[in-house]
N, C-alpha and C positions, 0 to 999 in steps of 0.2 A: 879841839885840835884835830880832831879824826874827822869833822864834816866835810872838811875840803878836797880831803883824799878819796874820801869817799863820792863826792859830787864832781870828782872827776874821771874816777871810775867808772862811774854811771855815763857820764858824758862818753868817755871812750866804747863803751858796751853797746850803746846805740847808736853810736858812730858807726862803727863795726858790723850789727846787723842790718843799718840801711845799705851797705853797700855790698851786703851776703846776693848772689845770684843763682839760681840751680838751671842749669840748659837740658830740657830733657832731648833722649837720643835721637826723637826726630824732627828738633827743632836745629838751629842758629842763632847767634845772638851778634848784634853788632855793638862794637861798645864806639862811643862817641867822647870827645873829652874837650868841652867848651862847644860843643857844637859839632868838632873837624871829626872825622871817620878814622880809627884807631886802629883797629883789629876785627876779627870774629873771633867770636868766642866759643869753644868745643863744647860739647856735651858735658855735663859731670857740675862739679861744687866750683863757683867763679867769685869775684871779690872785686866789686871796682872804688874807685875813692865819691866817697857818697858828695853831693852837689859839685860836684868837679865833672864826674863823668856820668855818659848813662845810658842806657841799653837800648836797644829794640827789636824783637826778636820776630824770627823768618822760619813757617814750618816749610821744612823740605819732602814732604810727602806728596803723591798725587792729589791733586784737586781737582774737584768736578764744578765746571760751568754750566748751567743749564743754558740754553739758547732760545731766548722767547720767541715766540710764532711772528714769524715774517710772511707780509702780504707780497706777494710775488707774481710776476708778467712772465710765465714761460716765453719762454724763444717761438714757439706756437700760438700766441696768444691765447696762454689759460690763465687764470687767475685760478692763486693758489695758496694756501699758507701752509709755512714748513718752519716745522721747531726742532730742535737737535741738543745735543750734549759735547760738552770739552771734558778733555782730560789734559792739565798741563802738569808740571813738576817746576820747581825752580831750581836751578842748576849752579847759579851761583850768584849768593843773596846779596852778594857788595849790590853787585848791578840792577837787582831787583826791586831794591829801597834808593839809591841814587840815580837811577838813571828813569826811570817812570813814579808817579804818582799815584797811588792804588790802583796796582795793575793788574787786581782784581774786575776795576771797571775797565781796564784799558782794552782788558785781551774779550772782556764778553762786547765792548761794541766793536772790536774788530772781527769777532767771529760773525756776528752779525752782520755788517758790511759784506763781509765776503761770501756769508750766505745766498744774500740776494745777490751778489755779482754771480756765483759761478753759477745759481739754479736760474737765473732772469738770461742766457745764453744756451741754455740746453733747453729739448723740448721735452715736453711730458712724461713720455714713454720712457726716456734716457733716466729722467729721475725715477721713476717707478721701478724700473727693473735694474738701476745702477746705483743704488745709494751708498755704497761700499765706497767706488769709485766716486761720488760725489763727495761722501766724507774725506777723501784723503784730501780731494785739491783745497778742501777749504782747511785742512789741516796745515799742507803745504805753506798756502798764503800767508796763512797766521803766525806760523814758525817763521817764515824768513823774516816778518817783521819782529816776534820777541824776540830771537836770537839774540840781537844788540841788547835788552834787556836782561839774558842771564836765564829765560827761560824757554822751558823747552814744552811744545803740542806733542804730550803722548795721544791723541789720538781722537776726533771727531765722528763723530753716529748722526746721523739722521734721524729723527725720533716719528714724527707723524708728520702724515702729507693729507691734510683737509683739502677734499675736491669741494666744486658746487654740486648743487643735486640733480641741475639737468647733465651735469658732466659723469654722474657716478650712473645716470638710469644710462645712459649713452654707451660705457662699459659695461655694465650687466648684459645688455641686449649682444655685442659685439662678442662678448665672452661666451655666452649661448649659443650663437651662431656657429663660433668656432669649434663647441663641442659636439654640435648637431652635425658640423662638416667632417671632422674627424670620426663618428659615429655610423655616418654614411660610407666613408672609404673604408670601414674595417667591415661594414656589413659587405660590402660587393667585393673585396679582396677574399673574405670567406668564401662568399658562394661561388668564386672562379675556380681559388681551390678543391672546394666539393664538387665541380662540376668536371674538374681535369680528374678527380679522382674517379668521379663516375665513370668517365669515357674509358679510362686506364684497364677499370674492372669487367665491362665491356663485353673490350677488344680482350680478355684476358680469358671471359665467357666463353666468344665468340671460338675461341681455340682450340674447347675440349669440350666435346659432349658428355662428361662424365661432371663437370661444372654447372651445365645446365642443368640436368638431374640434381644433382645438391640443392642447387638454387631453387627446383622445382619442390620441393622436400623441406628449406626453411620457410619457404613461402607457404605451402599445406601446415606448416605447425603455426603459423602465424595465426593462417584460418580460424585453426584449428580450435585456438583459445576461446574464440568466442562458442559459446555449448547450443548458440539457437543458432548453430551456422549448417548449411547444407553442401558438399561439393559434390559435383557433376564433372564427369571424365566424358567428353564427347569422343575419344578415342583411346585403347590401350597406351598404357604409358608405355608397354616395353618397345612398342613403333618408334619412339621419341629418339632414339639413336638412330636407329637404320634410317629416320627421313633426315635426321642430320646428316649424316656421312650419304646421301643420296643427291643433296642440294649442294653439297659440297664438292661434288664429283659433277653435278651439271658445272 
């Protein structure tokens, strides 16, 4: 008399855990009930009616796309391949599971797409030194199309930019140049300055005979250093004022 009770018990026990759901907190769950779309389901301990209804669940965390290497026509005619990275979020998962089909693949060929659109109109230089800027507009493109989808472009990178090799010797030589031209205007900006300074000290000389003497005096210890040196005075130094202030007076 007790197996019936018991074999429905059982029956109910496993009725019961097929239809236990746990939603962890950075997940969604959408519950379905014959197919039609019911609810989402929150985080925490859930319970739906087992072959009746039934789940499918949505992480709502950033997701990273990678962006495979596209062969690219700059605006300049380079040929070029460029790979990058997505960052999306899904914002709201009704629309992310009805309204697109793994929209895991939908948003990397549209990043794609839109890679080679905005870098196949810009020329070389513009990607090389703007990739910041390059990232956002392909950001741009690809949000306004998931939007309707429910999700949202945190944020697109540029990852590497393959030159060809006669394009990469072409910039080394160019880069050189520019450093050897800059190298040249800081040598002759110097020696203008040293040469305005000289004149400066001079005319600064030329003012006081008691300067000259000085000057004559670091100029003897300079000699002086070397010990195989000999100096010769073709005339008294103490003349050396009175023929200044005599030429002075012509």
């Amino acid at each position: 008399m007790l197996i019936f009770p018991t074999f429905l018990l059982s029956i109910f026990v496993v009725f019961f855990l097929l239809g236990i759901r746990i939603v962890f907190e950075y997940k969604r769950a959408l519950k379905f009930r014959f197919g039609k779309f019911v609810s989402i389901l929150n985080p925490g301990f859930r319970w739906i009616i087992p072959l009746v209804e039934s789940t499918q669940f949505v992480d709502i965390r950033v997701i990273t796309i990678n962006i495979p290497s596209q062969e690219i026509m700059t605006n300049d005619n380079v040929p070029c391949k460029i790979n990058g990275v997505l960052f999306f979020k899904i914002i709201d998962p009704e629309k992310s599971v009805l309204e697109v089909e793994e929209y895991h693949f939908a948003i990397s060929q549209m990043a794609q797409a839109s890679l080679r659109d905005v870098c196949g109109k810009v020329e070389l230089d513009v990607i090389l030194s703007k990739r910041e800027s390059i990232g956002d507009n392909i950001r741009k493109i690809v949000d306004d199309q998931t939007d309707q989808w429910g999700i949202s472009i945190e944020d697109v990178k540029i990852k590497d930019i393959e030159l060809p090799e006669n394009m990469k010797r072409s910039m080394a030589n160019q880069a050189e140049a520019e450093r050897s031209r800059r190298a040249r205007i800081i040598l002759a900006e110097a020696e203008k300055q040293a040469a305005a300074a000289l004149l400066e000290a001079g005319l600064m000389i030329d003012k006081s005979p008691s300067a000259i003497k000085l000057r004559l005096y670091q100029t003897l210890a300079d000699i002086a250093s070397e010990k195989n040196s000999t100096i010769v005075f073709p005339f008294p130094e103490e003349i050396l004022p009175a023929k200044t202030k005599k030429n002075k007076k012509e």
